[in-house]
C-alpha positions in Angstrom: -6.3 38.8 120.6 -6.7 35.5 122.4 -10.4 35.2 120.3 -9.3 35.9 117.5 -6.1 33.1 117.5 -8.7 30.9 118.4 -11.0 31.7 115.9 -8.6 31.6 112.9 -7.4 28.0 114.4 -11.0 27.0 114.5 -11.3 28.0 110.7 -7.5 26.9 109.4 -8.9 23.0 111.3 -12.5 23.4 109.5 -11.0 23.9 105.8 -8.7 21.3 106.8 -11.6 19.3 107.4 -13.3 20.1 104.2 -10.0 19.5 102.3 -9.6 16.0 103.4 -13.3 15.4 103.1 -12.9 16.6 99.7 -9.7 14.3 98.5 -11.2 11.0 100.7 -14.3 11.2 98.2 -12.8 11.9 95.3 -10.3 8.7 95.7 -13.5 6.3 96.9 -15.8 7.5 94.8 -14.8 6.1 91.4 -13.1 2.7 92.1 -12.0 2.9 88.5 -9.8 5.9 89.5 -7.2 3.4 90.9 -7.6 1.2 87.8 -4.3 0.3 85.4 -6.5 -0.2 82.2 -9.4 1.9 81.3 -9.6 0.7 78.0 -9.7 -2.6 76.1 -6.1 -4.2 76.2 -3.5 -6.8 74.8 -1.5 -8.5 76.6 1.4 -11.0 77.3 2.7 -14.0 74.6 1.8 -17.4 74.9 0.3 -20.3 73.0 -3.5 -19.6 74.5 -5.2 -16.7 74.1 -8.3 -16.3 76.4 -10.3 -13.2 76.9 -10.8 -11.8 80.6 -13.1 -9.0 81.9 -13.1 -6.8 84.4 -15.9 -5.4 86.0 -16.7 -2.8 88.3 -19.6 -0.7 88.6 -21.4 -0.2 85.1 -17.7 -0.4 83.7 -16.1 -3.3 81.8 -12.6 -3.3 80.7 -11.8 -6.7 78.1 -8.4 -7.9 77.8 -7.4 -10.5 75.5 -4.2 -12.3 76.6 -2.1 -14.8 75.4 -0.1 -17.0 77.8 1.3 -20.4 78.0 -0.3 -20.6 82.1 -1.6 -23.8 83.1 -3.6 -21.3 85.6 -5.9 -18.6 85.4 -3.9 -17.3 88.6 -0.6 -17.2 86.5 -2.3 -15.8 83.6 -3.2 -12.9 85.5 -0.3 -12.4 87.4 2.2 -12.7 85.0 0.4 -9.5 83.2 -0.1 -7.6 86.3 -3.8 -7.9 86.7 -4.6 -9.7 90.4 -3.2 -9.2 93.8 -4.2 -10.7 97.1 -3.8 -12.8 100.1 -3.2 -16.4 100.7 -5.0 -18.0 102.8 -5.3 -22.1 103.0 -8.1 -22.0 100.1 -5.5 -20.0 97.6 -5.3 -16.3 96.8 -8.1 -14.5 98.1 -8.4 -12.0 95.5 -8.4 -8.1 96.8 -7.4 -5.9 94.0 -8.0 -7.1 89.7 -6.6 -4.3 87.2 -5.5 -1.9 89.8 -9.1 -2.0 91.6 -9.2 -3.0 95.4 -12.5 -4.9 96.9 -12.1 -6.4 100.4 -15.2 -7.3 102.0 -13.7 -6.6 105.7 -13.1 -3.1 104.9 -15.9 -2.1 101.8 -18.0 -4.8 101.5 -17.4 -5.7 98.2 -15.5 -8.8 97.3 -14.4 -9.9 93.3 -16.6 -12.7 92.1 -15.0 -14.9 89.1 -17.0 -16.4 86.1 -16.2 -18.3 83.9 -17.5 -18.5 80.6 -20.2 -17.0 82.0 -20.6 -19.1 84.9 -20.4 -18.2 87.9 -16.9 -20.4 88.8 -17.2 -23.4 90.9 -13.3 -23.3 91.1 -10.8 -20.4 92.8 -8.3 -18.9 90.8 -5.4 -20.8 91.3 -7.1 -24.1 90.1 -9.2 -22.7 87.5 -7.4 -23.8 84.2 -6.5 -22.6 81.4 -8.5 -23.3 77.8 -7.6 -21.8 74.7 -10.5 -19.3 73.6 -11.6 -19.5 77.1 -13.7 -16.4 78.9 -13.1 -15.4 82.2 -14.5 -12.5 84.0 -13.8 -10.6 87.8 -16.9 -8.7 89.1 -16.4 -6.4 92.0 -20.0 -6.7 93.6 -21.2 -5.9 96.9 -22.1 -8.3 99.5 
C-alpha cells in the first residue's frame, strides 16, 4: 500500500510538472501573446498625427496616432502603449503595446528609431513632428 501512495504521488508531481512545463511555454513562446494590438490601429486626438511601429519578432503592428505631445514619451503613454522604469537617463522602456523585453531577465531590450534611424535621443526627449515615423524593436542583445 505504502508503494503504491508513493507511486501515484510520484505520477500526480510528474503531470504536474508537465502541466506547468506546458503553460510556462506557451506564455514565452509567442511574445505577441501578451500584446494589446495585433492589428493595425488608430489612436488618440491631437493636432499631430505621427505613425509608430511596433516590432517584435517577424511581426509589426503600425499605429497612427494623433496627439498634441511635445514628447514621443507622452504620445505613447497617453494611448497606453509604453511602460517602464525611471532611471536618471529617463524611462527605461520594458514593455511597448503589451509586450515586455528586459534585458536582465530575457535578454532582449526595445530599441527606438526614428524615421528610420536608429534614435540618438531616449524617449522622453525625442520630440514630436507632425508626419513623423517612430518605431520600438524588441531585439536581442
Amino acid at each position: 500500500m505504502k508503494n503504491r501512495t508513493k507511486a501515484a504521488a510520484l505520477a500526480a508531481a510528474l503531470l504536474l510538472a508537465l502541466a506547468l512545463a506546458a503553460c510556462g511555454a506557451g506564455s514565452s513562446g509567442d511574445v505577441w501573446d501578451s500584446a494589446l494590438y495585433a492589428e493595425d490601429t488608430e489612436l488618440g486626438e491631437g493636432e499631430n498625427t505621427i505613425t509608430f511601429e511596433c516590432t517584435a519578432g517577424e511581426k509589426t503592428v503600425t499605429f497612427t496616432i494623433h496627439t498634441d505631445a511635445e514628447y514621443l514619451r507622452a504620445a505613447l503613454e497617453e494611448n497606453g502603449l509604453i511602460s517602464g522604469d525611471e532611471s536618471d537617463f529617463g524611462l527605461y522602456v520594458k514593455a511597448v503595446n503589451g509586450m515586455t523585453a528586459d534585458y536582465d531577465a530575457d535578454g532582449y531590450y526595445w530599441s527606438l528609431y526614428v524615421d528610420g534611424e536608429y534614435a540618438s535621443s531616449g524617449v522622453d526627449t525625442t520630440p514630436v513632428t507632425d508626419g513623423g515615423s517612430y518605431a520600438f524593436v524588441r531585439e536581442a542583445a
